[in-house]
N, C-alpha and C positions, 0 to 999 in steps of 0.2 A: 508439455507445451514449450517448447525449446526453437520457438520462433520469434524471439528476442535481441535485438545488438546491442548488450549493456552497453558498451563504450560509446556506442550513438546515441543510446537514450530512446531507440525507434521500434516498434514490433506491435504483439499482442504480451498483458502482461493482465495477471487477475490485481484487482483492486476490491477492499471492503469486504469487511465478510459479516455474514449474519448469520441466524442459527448455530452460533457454531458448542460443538460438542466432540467430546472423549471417549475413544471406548475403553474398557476397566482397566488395560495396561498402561494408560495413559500415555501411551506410542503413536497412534493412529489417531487426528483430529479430523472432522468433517462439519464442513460449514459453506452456507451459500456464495458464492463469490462471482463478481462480473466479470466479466471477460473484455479487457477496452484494446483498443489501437493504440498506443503511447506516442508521442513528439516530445520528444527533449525530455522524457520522465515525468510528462503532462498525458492525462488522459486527454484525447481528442474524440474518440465516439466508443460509445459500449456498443459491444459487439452479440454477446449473447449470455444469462447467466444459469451457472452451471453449481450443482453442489456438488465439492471439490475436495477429495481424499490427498490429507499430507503427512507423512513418517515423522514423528518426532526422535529427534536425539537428543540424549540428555551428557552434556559433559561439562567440565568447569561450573558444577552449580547449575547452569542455565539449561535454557532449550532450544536446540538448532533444527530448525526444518527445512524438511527437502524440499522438493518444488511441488505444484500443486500437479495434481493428477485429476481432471473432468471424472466425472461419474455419471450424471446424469443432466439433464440441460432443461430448463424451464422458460415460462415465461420472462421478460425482461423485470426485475426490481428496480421501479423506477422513482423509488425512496431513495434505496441505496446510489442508484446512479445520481440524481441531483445532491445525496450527500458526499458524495464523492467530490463531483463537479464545485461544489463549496469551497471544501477544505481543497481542492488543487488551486482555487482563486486566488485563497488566504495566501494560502503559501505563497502565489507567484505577488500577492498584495506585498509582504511583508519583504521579499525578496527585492522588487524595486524600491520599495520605501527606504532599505538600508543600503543599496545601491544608489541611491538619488541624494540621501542626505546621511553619510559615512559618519558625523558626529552622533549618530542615534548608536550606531555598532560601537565607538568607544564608550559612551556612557553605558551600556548596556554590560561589555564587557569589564568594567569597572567595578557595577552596579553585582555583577557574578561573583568576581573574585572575593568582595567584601564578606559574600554569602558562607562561599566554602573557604 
């Protein structure tokens, strides 16, 4: 699915996954995922979901994966979709809250540094 404009932030882009599972080389995951229209890195409407085959690579320790691959296309999860739609709220909540009042971002960043 390489109908995406990272630098715009605009396209179709999967979000949320559920079911998700490993087959025994632990290379190949597959797990349900929605399929949305993006604005600015904000889901705007799911589109259709699809359970969705991705390559794992393993390097530095971690796990890098490729891009999703559709496999098969179901009903809408419209769990997943309003959980989705949540968590992009939050985000865009917290995004103005520390845009509107910048002393929340130095206490916060303070608040970090003491930690580590």
């Amino acid at each position: 699915m390489r109908s995406y404009i990272a630098h715009l932030g605009l396209g179709k882009k999967f979000l949320g996954k559920t079911n998700r599972h490993r087959d025994a080389s632990g290379l190949i995951e597959h797990c349900d995922s929605t399929l949305w229209f993006v604005v600015l890195w904000f889901p705007a409407f799911p589109i259709a979901t699809y359970t969705v085959r991705r390559h794992l690579e393993r390097w530095w320790g971690g796990i890098s994966a490729s891009h999703e691959t559709p496999v098969e296309r179901h009903p809408c999860n419209w769990e997943q979709i309003l959980l989705t739609w949540i968590k992009a709220m939050l985000t865009l909540w917290v995004i103005v809250l520390l845009l509107r009042h910048p002393a929340w971002l130095g206490y916060l960043l303070k608040r970090l540094s003491r930690i580590s």
